[in-house]
Backbone as a chain_set.jsonl record, in Angstrom:
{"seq": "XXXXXXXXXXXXXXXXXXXXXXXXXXXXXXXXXXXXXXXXXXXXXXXXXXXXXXXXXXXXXXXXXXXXXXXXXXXXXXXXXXXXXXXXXXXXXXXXXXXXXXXXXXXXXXXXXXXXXXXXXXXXXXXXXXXXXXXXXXXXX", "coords": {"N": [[89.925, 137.488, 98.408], [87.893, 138.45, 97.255], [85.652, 137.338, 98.275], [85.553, 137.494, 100.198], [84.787, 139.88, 101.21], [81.84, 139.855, 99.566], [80.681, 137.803, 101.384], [80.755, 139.731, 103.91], [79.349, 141.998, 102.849], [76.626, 140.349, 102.098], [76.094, 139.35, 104.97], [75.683, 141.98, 106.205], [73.831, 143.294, 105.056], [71.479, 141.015, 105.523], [71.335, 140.857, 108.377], [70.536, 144.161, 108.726], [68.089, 143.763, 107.98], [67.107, 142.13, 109.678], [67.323, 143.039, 112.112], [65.416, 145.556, 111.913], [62.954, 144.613, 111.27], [62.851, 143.524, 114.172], [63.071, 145.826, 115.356], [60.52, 147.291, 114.879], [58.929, 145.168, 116.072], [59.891, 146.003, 118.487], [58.669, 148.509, 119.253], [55.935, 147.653, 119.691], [52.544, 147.246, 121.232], [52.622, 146.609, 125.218], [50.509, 144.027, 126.45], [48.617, 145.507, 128.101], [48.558, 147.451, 127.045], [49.834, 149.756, 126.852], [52.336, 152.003, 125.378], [55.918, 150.451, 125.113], [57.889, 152.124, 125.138], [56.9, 154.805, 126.748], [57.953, 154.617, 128.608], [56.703, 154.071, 130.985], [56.596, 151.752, 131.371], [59.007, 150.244, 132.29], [60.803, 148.605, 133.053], [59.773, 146.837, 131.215], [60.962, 147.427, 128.42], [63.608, 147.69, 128.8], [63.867, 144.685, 128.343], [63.319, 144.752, 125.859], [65.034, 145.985, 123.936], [66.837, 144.039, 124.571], [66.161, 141.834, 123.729], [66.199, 143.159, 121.083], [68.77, 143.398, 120.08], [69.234, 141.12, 120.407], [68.194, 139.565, 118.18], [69.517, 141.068, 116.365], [72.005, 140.345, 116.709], [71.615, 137.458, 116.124], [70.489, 137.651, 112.787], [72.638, 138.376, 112.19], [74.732, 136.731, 112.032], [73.014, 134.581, 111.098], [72.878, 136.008, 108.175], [76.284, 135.858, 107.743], [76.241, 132.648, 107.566], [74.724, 132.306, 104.722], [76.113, 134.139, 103.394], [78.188, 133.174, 103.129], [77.974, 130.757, 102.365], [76.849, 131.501, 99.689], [78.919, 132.834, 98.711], [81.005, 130.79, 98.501], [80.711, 129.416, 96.133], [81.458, 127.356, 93.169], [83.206, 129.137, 90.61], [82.72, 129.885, 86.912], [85.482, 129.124, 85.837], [86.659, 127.281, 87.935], [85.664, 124.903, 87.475], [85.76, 121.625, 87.838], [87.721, 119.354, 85.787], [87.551, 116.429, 83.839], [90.624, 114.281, 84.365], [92.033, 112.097, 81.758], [93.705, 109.348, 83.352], [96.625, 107.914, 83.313], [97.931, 104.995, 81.56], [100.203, 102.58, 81.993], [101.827, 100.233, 79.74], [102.088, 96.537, 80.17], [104.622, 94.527, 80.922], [106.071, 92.207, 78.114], [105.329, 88.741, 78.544], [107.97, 86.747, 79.089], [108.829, 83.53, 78.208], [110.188, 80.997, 79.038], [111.601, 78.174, 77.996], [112.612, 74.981, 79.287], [114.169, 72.0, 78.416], [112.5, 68.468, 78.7], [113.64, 66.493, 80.831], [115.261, 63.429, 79.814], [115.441, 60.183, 80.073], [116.884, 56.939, 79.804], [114.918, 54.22, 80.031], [116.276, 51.942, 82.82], [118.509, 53.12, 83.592], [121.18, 54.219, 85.49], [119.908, 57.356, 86.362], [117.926, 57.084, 85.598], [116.581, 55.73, 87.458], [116.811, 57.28, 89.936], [115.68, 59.485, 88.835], [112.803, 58.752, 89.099], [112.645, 57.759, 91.503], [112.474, 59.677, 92.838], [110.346, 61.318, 92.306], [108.246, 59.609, 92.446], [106.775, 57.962, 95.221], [105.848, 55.894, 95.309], [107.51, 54.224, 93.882], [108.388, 51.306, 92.426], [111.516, 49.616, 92.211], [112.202, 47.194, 91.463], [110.463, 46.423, 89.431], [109.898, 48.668, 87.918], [108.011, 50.298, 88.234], [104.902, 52.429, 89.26], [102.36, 53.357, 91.867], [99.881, 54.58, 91.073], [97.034, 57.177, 91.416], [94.854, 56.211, 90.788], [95.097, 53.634, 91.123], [96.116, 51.417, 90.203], [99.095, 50.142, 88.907], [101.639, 51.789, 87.151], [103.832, 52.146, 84.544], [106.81, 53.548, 84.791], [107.857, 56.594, 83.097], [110.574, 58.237, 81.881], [110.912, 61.607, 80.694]], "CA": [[89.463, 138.76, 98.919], [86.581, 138.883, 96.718], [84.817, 136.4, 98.343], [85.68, 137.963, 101.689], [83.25, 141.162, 100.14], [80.427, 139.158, 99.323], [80.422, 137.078, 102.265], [80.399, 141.012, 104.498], [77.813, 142.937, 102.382], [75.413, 139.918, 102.454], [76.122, 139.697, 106.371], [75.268, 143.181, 106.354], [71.925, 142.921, 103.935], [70.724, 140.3, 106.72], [71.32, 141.842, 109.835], [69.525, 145.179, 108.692], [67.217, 143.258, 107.473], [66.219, 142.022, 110.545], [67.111, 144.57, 112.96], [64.527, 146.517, 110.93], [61.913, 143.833, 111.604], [63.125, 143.123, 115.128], [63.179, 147.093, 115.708], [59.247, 147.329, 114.639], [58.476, 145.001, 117.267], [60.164, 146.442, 119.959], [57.115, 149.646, 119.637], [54.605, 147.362, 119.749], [51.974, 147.432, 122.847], [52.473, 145.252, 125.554], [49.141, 143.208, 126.679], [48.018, 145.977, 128.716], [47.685, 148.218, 125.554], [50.629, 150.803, 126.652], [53.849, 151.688, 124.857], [56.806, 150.374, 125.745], [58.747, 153.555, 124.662], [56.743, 155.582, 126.97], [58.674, 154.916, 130.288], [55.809, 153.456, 131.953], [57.086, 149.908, 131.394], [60.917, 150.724, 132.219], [62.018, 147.192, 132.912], [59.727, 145.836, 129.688], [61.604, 148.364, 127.469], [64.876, 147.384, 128.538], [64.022, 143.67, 127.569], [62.897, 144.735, 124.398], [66.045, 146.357, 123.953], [68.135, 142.645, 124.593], [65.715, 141.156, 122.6], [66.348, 143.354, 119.713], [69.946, 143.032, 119.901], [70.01, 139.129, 120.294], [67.716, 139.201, 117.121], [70.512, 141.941, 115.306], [73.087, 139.076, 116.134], [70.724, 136.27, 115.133], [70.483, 137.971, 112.004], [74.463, 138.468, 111.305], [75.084, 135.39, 112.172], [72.359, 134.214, 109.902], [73.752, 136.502, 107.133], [77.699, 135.239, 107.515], [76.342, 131.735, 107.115], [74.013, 132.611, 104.196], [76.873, 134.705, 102.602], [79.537, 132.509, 102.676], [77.45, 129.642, 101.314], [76.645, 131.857, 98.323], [80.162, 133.865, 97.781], [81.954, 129.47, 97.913], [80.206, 128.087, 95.108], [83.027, 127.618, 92.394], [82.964, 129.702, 89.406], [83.17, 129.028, 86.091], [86.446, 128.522, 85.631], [87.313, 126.921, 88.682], [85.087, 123.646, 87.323], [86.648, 120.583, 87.964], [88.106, 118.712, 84.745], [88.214, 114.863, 84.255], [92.03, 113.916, 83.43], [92.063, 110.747, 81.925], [94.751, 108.509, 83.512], [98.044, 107.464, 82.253], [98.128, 103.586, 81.721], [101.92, 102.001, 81.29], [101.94, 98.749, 79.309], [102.249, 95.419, 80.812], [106.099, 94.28, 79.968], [106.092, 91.46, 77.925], [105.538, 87.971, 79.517], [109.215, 85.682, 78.756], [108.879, 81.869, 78.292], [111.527, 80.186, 79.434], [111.57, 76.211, 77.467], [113.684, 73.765, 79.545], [113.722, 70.712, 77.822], [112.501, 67.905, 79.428], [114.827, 65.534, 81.31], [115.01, 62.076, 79.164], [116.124, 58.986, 80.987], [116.837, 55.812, 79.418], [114.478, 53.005, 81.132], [116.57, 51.008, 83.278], [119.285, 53.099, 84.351], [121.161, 54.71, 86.657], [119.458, 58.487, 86.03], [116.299, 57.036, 85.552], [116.128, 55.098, 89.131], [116.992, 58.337, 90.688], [114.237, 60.406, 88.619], [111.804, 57.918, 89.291], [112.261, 57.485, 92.695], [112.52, 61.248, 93.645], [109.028, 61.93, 91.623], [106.913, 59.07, 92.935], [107.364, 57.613, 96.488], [105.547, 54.085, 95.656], [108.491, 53.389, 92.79], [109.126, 50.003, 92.999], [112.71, 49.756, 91.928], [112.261, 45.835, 90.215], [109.368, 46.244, 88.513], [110.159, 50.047, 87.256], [106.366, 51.69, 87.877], [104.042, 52.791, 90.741], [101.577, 52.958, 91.86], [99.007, 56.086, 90.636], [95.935, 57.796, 91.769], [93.75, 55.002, 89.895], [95.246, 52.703, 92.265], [96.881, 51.083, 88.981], [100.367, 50.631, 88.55], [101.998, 52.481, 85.801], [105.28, 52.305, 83.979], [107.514, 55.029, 84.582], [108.559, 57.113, 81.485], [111.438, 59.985, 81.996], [110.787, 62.819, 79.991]], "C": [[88.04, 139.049, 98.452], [85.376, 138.13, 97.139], [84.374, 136.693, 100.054], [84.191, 139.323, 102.077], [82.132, 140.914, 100.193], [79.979, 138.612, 100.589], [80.012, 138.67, 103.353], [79.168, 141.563, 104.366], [76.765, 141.926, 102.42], [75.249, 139.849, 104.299], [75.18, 140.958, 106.69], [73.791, 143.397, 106.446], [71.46, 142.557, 105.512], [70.167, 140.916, 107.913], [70.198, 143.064, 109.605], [68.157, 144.958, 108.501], [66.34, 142.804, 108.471], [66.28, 142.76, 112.138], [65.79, 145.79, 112.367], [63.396, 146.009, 111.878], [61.821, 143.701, 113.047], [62.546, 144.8, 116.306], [61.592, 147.377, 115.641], [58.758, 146.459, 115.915], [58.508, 145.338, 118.539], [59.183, 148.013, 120.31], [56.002, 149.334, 119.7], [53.702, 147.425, 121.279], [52.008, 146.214, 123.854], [50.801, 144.655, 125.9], [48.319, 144.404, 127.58], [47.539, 147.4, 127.648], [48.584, 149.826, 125.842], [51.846, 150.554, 125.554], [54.605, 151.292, 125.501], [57.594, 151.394, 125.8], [58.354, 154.795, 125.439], [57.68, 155.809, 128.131], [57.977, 154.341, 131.264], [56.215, 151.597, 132.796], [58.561, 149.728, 131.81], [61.387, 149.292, 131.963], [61.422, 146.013, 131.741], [60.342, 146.782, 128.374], [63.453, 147.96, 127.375], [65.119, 145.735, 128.342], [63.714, 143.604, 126.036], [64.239, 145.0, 123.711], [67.252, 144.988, 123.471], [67.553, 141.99, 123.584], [65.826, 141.819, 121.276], [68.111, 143.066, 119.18], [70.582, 141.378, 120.096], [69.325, 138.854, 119.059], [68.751, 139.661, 116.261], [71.49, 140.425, 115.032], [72.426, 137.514, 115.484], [71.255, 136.514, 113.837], [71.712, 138.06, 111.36], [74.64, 137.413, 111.371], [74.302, 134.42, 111.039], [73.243, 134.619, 108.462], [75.013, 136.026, 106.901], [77.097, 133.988, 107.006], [75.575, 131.413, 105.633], [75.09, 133.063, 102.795], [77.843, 133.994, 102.343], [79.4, 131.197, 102.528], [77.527, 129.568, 99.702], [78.496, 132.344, 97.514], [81.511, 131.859, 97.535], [81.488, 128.737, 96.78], [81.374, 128.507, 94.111], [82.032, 128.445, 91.094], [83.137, 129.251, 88.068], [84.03, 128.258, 85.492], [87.256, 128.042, 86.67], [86.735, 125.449, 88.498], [86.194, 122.584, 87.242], [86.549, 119.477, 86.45], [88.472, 117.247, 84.897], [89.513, 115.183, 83.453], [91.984, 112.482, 83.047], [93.51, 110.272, 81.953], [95.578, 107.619, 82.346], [98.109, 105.731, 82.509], [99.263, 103.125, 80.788], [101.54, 100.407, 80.824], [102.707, 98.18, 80.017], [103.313, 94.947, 80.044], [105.278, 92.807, 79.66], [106.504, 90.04, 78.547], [106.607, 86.808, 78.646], [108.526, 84.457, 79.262], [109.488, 81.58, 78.067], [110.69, 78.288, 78.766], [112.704, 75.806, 77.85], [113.161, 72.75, 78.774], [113.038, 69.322, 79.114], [113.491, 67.02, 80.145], [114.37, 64.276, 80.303], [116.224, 61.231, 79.845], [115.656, 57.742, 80.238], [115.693, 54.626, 80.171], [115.979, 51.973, 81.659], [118.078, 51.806, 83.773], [119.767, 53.89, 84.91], [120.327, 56.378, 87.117], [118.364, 57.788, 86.097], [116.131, 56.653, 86.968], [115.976, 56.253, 90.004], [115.859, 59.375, 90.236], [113.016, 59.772, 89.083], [111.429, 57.628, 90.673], [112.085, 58.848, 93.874], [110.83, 62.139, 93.376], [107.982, 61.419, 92.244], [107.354, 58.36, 93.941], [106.618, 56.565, 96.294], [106.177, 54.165, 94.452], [108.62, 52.293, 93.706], [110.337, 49.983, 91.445], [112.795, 48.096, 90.193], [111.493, 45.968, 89.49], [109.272, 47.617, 87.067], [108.863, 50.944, 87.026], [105.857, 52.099, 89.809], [103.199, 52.996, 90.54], [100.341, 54.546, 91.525], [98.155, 56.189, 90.95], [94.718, 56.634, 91.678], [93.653, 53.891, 91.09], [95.799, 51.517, 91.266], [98.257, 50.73, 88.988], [101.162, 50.673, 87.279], [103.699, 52.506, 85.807], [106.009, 53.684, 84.403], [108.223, 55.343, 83.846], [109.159, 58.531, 82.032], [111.439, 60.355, 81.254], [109.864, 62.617, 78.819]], "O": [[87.203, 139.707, 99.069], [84.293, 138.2, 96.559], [83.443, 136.344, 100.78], [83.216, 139.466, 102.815], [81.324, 141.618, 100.798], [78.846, 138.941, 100.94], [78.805, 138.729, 103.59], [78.239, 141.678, 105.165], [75.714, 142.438, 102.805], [74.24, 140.333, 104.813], [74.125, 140.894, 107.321], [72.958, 143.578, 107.334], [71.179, 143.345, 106.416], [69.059, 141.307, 108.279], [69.114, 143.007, 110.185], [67.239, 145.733, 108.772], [65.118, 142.928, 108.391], [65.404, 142.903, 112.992], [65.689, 146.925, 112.834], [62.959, 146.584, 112.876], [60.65, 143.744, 113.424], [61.975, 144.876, 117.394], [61.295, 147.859, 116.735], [58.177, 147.087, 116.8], [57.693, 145.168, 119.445], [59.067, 148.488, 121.439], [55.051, 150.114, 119.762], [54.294, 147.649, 122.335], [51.59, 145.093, 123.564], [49.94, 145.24, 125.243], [47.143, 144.078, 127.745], [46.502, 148.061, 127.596], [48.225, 150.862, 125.282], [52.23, 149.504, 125.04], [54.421, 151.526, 126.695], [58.098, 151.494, 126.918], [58.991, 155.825, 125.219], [58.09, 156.899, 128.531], [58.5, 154.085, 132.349], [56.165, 150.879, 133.794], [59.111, 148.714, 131.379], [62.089, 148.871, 131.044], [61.941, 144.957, 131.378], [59.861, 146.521, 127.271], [64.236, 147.939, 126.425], [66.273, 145.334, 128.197], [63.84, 142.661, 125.254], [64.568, 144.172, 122.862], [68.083, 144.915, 122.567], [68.199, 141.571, 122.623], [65.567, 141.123, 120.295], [68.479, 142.616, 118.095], [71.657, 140.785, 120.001], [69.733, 137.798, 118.577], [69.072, 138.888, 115.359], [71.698, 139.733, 114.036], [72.827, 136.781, 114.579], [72.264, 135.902, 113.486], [71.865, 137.857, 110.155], [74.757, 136.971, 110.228], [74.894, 133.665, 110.267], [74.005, 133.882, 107.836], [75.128, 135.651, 105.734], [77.297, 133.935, 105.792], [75.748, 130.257, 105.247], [75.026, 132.624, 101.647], [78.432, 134.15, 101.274], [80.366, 130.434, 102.527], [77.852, 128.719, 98.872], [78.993, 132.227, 96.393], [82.451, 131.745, 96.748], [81.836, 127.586, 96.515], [82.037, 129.543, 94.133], [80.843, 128.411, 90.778], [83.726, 128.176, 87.954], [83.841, 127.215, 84.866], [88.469, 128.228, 86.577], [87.212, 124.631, 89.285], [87.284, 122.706, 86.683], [85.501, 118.925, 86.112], [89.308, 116.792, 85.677], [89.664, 115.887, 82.454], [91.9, 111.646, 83.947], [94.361, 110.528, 81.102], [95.385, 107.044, 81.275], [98.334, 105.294, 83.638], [99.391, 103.166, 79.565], [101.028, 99.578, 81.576], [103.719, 98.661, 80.527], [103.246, 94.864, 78.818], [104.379, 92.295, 80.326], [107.634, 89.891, 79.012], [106.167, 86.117, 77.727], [107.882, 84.307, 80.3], [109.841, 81.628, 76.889], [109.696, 77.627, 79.066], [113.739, 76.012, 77.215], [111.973, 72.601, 78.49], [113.234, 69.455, 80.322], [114.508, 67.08, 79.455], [113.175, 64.159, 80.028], [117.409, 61.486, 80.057], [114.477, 57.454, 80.029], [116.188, 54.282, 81.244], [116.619, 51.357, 80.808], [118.849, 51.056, 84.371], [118.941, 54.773, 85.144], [120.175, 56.523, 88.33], [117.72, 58.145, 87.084], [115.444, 57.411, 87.653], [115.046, 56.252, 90.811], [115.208, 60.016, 91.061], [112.153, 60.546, 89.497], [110.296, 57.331, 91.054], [111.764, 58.963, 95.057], [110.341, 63.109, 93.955], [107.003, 62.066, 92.616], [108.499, 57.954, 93.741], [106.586, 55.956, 97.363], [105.309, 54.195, 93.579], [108.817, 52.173, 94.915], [110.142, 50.208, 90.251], [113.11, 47.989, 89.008], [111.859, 45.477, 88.423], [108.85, 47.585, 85.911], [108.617, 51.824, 86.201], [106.332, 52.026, 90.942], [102.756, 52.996, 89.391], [100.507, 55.514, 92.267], [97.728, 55.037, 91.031], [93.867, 56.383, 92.531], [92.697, 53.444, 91.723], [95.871, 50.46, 91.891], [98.692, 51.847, 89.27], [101.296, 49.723, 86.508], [104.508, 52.772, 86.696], [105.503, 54.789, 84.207], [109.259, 54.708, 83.645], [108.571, 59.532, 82.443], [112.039, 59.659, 80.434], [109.611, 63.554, 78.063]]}, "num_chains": 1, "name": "protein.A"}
């Protein structure tokens, strides 16, 4: 409400403010060096007239936007406060230890680890063949 107030009475201010000003011109002489106010000029008297009343609303219109620039700025205690954020700890990360698999060389468990891991096992020889281009023993676990 109080902001409703401020934003009015400066409206107000404005407007008179330039209805005042607006009102001073409308007695001035036109180019031929009469009044307008005498009657002589009838139909430049009754544009002076529109023109003072499209300046009045100029002027309110000015004023509302003027006033209710000034009556929104926040007050003091409407200042905006940092909150500093809530941070939940990261659960602890579980390590799981399987053992490794261990396979005898030469038998039946090992042929089957060996040949499921590396697809050039050769079965008689018991290696394959590796990246190197090598061939390497195969050791389970």
């Amino acid at each position: 409400m109080n902001k409703v107030i401020k934003t009015l009475v400066l409206s107000v201010a404005v407007a008179a403010t330039t209805l005042t000003a607006t009102a001073g011109l409308a007695e001035a002489r036109d180019r031929d060096g009469y009044w307008r106010g005498d009657g002589y000029r009838h139909h430049r008297r009754h544009r002076g007239d529109r023109d003072a009343l499209i300046g009045g609303a100029l002027g309110l219109a000015t004023g509302m936007i003027i006033g209710g620039a000034i009556a929104s700025q926040p007050r003091y205690d409407e200042r905006r406060v940092y909150v500093e954020p809530e941070y939940y700890p990261e659960p602890e990360r579980r390590v799981i230890y399987r053992p490794a698999p261990s396979y005898e060389p030469w038998t039946q468990s090992w042929y089957e680890y060996c040949s499921r891991r590396y697809r050039s096992f050769n079965p008689d020889t018991g290696t394959f063949v590796g990246y190197d281009g090598r061939e390497h023993f195969c050791v389970a676990g």
